[in-house]
N, C-alpha and C positions, 0 to 999 in steps of 0.2 A: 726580592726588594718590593718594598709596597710602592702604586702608582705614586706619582707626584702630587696630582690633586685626587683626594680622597676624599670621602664624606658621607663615610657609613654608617654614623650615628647620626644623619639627620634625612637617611634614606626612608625612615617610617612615616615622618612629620611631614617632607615634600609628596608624599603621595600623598598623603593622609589630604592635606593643605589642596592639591593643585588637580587631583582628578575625582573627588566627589562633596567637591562642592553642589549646593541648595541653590538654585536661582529660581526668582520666579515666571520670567518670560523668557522666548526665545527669540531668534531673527532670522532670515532669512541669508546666503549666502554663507556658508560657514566650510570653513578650510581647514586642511593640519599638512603637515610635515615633518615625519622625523627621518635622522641620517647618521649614522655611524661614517667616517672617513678611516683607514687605516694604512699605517706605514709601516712595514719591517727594514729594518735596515741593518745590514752588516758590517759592526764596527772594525770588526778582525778577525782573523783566522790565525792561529799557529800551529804547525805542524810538530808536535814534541819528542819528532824522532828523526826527522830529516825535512830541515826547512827549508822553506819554499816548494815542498812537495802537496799539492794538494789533489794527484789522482787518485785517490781511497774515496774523497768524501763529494758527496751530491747533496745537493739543495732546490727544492720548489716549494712556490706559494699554491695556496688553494680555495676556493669559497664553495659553501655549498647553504642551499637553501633548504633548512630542515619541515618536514611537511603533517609530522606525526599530530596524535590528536592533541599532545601535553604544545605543540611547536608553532601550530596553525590556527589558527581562525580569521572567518572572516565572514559579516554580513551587513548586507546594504538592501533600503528600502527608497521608495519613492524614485524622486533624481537623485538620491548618491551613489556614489563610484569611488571606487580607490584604482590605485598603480603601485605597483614595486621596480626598484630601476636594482638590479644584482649586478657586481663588478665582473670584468673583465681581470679577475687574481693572478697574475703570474708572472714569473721575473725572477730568475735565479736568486739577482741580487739584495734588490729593493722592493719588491711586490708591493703595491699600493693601489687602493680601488675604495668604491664610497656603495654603502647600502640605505637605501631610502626606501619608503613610505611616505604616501601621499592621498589624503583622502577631498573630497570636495560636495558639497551639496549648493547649490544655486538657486532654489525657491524651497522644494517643501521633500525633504528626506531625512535618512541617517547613514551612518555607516561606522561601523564595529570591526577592527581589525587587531588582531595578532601576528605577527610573522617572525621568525628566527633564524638566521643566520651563521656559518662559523667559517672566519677567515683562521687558515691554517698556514705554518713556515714548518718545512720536514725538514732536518736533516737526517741522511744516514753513511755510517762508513763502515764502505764495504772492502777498505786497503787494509794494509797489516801495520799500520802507523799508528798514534794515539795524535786525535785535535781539541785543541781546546777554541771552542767558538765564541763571541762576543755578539750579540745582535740585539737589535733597541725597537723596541716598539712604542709608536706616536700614533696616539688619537685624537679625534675630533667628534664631538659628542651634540646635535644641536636640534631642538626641539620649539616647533612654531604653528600655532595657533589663532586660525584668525575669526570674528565671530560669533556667535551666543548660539546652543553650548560649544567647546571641542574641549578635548584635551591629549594630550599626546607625552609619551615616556619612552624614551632607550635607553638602554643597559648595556654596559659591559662587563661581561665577566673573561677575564686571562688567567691562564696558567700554562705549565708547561708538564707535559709527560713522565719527566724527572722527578717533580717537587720541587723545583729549584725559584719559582716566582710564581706567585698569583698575587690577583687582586679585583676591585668592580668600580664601577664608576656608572652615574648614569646625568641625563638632561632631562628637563620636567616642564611643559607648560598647559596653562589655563584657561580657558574665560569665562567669564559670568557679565553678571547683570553691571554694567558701569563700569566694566574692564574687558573690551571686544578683542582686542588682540594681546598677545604673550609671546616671550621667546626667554629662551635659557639654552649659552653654547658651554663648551664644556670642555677642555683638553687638556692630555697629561701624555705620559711617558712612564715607560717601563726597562729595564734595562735586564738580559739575563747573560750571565756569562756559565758556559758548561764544557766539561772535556765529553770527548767521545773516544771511545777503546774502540779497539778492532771489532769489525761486528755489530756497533752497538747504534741506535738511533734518538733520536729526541723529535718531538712535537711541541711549538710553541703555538697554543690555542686562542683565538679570542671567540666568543660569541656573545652575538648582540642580539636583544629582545627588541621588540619595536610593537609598542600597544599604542593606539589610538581609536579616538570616539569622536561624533559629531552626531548634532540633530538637530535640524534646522526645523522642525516640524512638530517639536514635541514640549510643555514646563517643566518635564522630570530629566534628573540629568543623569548623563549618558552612563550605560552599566558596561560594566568591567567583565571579558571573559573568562570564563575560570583558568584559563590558559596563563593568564595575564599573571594571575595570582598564584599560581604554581611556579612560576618562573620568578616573579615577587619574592616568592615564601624563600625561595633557594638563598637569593642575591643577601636576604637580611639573613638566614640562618650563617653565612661566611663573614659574617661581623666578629663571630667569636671562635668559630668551628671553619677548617678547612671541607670545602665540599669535594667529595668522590667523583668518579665521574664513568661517560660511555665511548666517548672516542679515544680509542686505545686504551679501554679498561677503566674509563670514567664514564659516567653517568651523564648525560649534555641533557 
């Protein structure tokens, strides 16, 4: 099932629009934040061989912060500084936790970050029953900018181990010369229902991208790491084409 709010035909034109824009001056103090929220939630379980048996099957959430060179970047001059705040993922039932980015300069800096994320929900069963699982996933997408220059962008891209749901979504904001601050929040839902045989496991993935820039100190505005855009290039090729992948035999 595709997200609820989608907007993959207008994912080239909001980057294009909102992180390399032309201004001519800069200013001093300039901010960003971006945050992925996430919720799994288990609508239902049934057991299709003797119900209300559910000791076969196990369930955990998971986050992990990916660090590779295609996953990370990050650099900062002058006074700027960034933070990342990583969740606390786990919860048999409902797992839910928020990944942020934060960058700040207060007179005369920059700072260039990348960072990538992937909240994960396992199931596996390991009984001699067959389950068929229901479980929903709820995001929150929110991107804020305050300042001359910044700009700030998350992404999500879900799927499941199966094939059974994917999809991407992201938040975008800007500023420039005569528009200091920005914000764009973002939310939607996903729904996947799947059986599980004797044996057999499933992965329901999200991973969020989180690119941001500032420079309180500079008239050219702020460059994009190539990280950025390798993670970019992905999000738009799954407009038309399912992407492969690395975690469990996908490509992250």
């Amino acid at each position: 099932m595709k997200p609820y709010r989608n907007k993959y035909l207008l994912v080239g034109s909001v980057l294009i629009a909102s992180v390399m824009a032309v201004v001519p001056t800069a200013s001093a103090d300039v901010s960003y934040t971006s945050s992925a929220t996430l919720l799994y939630t288990i609508n239902s379980i049934t057991n299709l061989d003797n119900p209300n048996d559910l000791s076969g099957l196990s369930m955990s959430g998971s986050f992990l912060e990916l660090t590779g060179a295609n996953d990370f970047y990050a650099a900062t001059s002058g006074d700027g500084s960034y933070q990342t705040n990583t969740p606390n993922f786990s919860g048999a039932l409902s797992p839910s936790g928020t990944f942020s980015v934060s960058g700040h300069s207060a007179l005369y800096g920059s700072v260039n970050t990348f960072h990538t994320g992937v909240f994960s929900m396992d199931f596996s069963n390991t009984g001699t029953n067959s389950y068929t699982v229901d479980v929903k996933l709820d995001y929150w997408l929110n991107a804020v900018t305050n300042g001359i220059y910044a700009n700030s962008a998350i992404f999500l891209d879900f799927w499941d181990t199966n094939n059974n749901v994917s999809g991407v979504d992201y938040a975008a904001a800007g500023t420039y010369l005569d528009h200091a601050y920005d914000s764009q929040s973002v939310s939607g839902f996903a729904d996947l229902v799947f059986t599980l045989a004797p044996g057999a496991s499933n992965r329901f993935i999200a991973k969020v991208g989180s690119q941001s820039g500032l420079d309180s100190s500079s008239t050219a505005p702020v460059p994009m790491p190539s990280a950025f855009w390798l993670f970019a290039a992905g999000l738009l090729g799954m407009i038309s084409v399912k992407k492969m992948g690395s975690i469990d035999g996908r490509v992250l």
